[in-house]
N, C-alpha and C positions, 0 to 999 in steps of 0.2 A: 366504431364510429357512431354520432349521433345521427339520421339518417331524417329528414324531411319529407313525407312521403306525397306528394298530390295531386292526388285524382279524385273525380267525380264519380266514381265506383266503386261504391264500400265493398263488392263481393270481388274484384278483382287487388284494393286493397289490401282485403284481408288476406288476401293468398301472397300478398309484392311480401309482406309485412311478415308473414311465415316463414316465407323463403330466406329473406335477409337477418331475420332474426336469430335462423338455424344458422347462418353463417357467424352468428357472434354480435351483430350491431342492433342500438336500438334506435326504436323506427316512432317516431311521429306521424299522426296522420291528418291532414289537410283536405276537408274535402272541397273547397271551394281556391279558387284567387286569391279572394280578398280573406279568408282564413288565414291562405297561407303568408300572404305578407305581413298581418296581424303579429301569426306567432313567429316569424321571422324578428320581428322589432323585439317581441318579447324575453326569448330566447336564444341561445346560439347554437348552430347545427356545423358538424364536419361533411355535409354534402345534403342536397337537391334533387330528388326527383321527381321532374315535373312532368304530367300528362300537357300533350297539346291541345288536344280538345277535349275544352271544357262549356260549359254554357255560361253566357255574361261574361265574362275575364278567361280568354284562354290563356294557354301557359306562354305566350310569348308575350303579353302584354304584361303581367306575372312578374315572368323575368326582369324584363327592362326597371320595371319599380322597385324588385330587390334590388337590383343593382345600383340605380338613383340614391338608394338609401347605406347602400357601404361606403362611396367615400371613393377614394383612388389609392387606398394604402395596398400592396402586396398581402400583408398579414389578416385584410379585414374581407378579401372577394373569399367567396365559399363556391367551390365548385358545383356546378348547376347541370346534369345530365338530363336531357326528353327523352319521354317512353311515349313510343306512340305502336299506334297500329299500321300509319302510314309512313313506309319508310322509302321516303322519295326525295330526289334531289334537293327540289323547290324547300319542302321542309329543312332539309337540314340547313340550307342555306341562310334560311330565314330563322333557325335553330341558334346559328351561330350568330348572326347579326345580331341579334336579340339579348346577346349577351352568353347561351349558352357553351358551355364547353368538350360537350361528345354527345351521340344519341343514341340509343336503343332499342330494337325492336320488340314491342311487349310479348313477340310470336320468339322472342332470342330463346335458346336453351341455360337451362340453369349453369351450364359449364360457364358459358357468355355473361351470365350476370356476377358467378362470382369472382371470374376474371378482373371485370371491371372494379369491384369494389376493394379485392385487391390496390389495386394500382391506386383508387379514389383513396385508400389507409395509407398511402406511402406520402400523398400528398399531403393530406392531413395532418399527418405528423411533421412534414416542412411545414405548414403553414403556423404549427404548435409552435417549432423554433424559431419563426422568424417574426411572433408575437412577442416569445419571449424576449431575443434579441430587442425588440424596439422598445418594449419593454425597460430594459437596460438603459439605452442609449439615450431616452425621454428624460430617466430619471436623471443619468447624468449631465444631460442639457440644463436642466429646472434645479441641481442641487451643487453648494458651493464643494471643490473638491477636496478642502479641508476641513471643513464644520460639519461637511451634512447638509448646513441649513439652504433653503432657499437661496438661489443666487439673485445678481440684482438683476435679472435677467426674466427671470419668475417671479420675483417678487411683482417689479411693475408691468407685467399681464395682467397679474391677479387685481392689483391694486387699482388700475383702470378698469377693468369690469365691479369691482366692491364701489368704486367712487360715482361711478354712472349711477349705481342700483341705488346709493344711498342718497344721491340729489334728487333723482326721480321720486325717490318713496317719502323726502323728506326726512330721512333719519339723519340720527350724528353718525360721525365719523372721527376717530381719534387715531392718533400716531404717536410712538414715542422713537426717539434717536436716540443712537448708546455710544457712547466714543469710552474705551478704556484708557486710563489715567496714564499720560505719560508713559506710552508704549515706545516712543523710539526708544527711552533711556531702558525701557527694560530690556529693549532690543539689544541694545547696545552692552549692557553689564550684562546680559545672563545667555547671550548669543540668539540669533534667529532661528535656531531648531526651537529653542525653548520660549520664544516666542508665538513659535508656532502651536505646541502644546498648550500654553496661557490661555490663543487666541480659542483653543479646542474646548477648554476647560470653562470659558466664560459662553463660548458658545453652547454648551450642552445645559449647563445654567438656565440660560433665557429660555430653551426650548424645554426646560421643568417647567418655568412660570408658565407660559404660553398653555402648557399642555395641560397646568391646573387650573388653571385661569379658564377653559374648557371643560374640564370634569364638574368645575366647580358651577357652572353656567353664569357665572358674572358675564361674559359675554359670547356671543357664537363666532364660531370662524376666525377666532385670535391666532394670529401664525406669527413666529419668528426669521428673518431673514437674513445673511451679512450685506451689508451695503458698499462695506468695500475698504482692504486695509483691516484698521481695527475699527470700524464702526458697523455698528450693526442697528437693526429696527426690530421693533414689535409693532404690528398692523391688527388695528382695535376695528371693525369693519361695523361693527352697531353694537353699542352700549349706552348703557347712560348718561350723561354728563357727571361727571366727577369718577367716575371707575378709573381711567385712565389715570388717573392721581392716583390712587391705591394700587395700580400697578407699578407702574412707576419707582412708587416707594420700595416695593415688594424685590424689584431688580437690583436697586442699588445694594440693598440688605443681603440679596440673597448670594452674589456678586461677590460684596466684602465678608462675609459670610465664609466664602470657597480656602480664608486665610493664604492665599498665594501669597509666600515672600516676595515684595519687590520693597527691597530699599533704597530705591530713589523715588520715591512716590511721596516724596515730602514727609508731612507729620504721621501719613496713615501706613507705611513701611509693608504694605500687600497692594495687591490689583485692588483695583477698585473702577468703578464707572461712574460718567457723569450723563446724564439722561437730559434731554427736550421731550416734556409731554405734551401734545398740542391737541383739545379736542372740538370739532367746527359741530356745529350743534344749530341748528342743520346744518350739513354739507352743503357747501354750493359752493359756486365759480369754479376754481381750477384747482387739481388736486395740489399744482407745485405749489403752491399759496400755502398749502399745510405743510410745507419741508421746508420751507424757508421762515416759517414760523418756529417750525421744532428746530430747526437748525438755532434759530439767534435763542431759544431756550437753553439751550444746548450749550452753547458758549455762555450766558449768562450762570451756568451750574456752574462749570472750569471755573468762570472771572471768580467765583464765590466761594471759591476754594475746592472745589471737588466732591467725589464722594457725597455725592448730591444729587437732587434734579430740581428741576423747572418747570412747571406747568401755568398755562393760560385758564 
């Protein structure tokens, strides 16, 4: 385990710090309160121990502000044991209020401590699984379950915290819509499994652009998302005016590009997409103002025969 050690006694430290370290863990050492919640923020530890008296910040005031600072998740409290010399009701009680979760006497026998840390490793390793679980579970909340990409779910969190940052700061803010061409008929001639692979296949696409479109630093924080069906977005969060047009182009290209057979796609006989690029230069008012903007781009690409885009 990684182990948080602190106490205002380097010469009793150094001995906690021997002893636990002969048992296998490594140990941090805190010698202050405000130390220790310091490198608490900065790092992550599999367990706490804390002295109760301390001078300035003892270890129950300590606790309470680590704890203010995890949160209420299962996977993010880290168990918090006091070592003291005073092993009395009043303390423990005040030990536990405090937030802590067992205590021990610093006069304990080494049998007693490595008992303990035993049991503090079994827990540790729940708390491993039940990060990574959530872990999982986040991911699959925030990603669509066919593409991968971004659901619209995630998409507009994200897109309301980037539209706030970009009104306040004064930047642009660009969007592009992606509707693929005459997907029911594809749906319809080549079956909806193979609509489903199409939608995989246009979607791994975008999130190339996206992802060069970031290598390439034309813009920061360019992410790909599906919006729902066969339409899908790329969120341009701060560029220049006009990039968004050179992406834009670079989707439809890269799109008709993937050569999918669809021969009911009119004259272009493969997938293809029709783009809305819309970019607000500065942002401001309301971010639907920009979807409803991409959107009628969006339809003005279709009316104009496809395989195309639109931008303002």
């Amino acid at each position: 385990m990684k182990i948080l050690l602190v106490d205002d006694s380097r010469a009793i430290a150094m001995v906690t710090t021997a002893r636990l370290e002969s048992f296998g863990h490594e140990v941090r050492h805190a010698i202050n309160g405000q130390t220790a919640i310091e490198m608490f923020q900065s790092d992550s530890f599999d367990l706490i121990l804390m002295d109760i008296e301390m001078p300035g910040m003892n270890g129950f005031e300590t606790t309470t502000r680590i704890r203010a600072l995890e949160g209420h998740e299962p996977w993010a409290w880290t168990p918090i044991i006091f070592v003291t010399a005073t092993d009395s009701d009043t303390n423990l009680v005040t030990a536990i209020e405090a937030g802590g979760d067992d205590f021990i006497s610093k006069s304990s026998p080494e049998s007693v401590l490595q008992a303990k840390m035993k049991a503090m490793t079994r827990i540790a390793a729940l708390r491993s699984r039940l990060a990574q679980a959530n872990g999982k579970l986040q991911d699959q909340a925030n990603h669509d379950g066919l593409t991968g990409l971004y659901n619209r779910r995630a998409m507009d969190l994200r897109i309301d915290t980037l539209w706030e940052t970009a009104v306040h700061a004064g930047r642009p803010f660009s969007l592009l819509m992606i509707d693929v061409d005459n997907f029911k008929k594809y749906n319809d001639h080549y079956s909806h499994q193979a609509g489903d692979e199409c939608l995989k296949a246009v979607a791994d696409c975008l999130e190339g652009v996206a992802r060069q479109v970031n290598e390439d630093k034309m813009a920061p924080g360019v992410f790909a998302a599906r919006y729902g069906g066969e339409e899908f977005a790329i969120v341009i969060p701060d560029a220049a005016p006009g990039v968004h047009v050179g992406i834009a182009m670079t989707v439809v290209e890269a799109v008709a590009g993937l050569n999918l057979p669809h021969e009911w796609n009119e004259q272009w006989g493969k997938v293809t997409v029709s783009v809305g690029a819309v970019c607000m230069a500065p942002a401001s008012g309301w971010v639907k103002e920009t979807f409803r903007i991409a959107d009628d781009l969006l339809y003005q690409a279709k009316a104009a025969g496809r395989n195309r885009f639109e931008a303002n």
